[in-house]
C-alpha positions as CSV (number, residue, x, y, z in Angstrom):
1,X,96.9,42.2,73.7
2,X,98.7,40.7,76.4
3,X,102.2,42.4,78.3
4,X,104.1,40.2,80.3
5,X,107.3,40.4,82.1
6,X,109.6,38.0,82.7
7,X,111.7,38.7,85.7
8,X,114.4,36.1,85.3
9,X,115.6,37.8,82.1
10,X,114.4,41.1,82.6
11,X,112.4,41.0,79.5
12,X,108.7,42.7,78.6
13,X,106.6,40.7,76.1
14,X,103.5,42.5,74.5
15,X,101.9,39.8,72.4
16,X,98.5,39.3,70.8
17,X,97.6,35.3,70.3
18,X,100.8,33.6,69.4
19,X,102.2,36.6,67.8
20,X,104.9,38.3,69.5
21,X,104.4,42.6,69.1
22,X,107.2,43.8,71.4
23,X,109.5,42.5,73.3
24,X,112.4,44.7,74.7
25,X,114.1,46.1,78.4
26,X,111.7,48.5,78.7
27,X,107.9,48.6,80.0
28,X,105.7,49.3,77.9
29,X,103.3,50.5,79.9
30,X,105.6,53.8,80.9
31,X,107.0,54.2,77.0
32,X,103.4,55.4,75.2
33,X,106.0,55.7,72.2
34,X,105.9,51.8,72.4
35,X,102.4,51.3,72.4
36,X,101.7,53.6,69.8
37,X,104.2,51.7,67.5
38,X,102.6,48.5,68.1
39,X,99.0,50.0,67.7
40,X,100.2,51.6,64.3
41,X,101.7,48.3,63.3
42,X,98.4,46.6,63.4
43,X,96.6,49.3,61.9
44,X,94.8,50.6,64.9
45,X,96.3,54.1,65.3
46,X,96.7,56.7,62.5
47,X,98.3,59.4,64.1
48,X,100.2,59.7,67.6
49,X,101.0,63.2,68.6
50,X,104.3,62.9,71.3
């Protein structure tokens, strides 16, 4: 997985390949709520606890 951020627009990316998993305002990195939604999404996390 892959986050970028695009300054221009403000925008976070968290992609894995050529699949787009989130892509919002805010970073993911300080939202765990975020990545735990796109872990759960591809099947990677069973439970989150938050």
């Amino acid at each position: 997985m892959k986050i970028k951020h695009i300054q221009s627009m403000d925008l976070w990316l968290l992609t894995k390949g050529d699949k787009v998993l989130y892509r919002g305002k805010r970073n993911p990195w300080k939202s765990p709520g975020i990545i735990a939604s796109v872990l759960r999404s591809e099947g990677k996390l069973f439970r989150y606890f938050g």
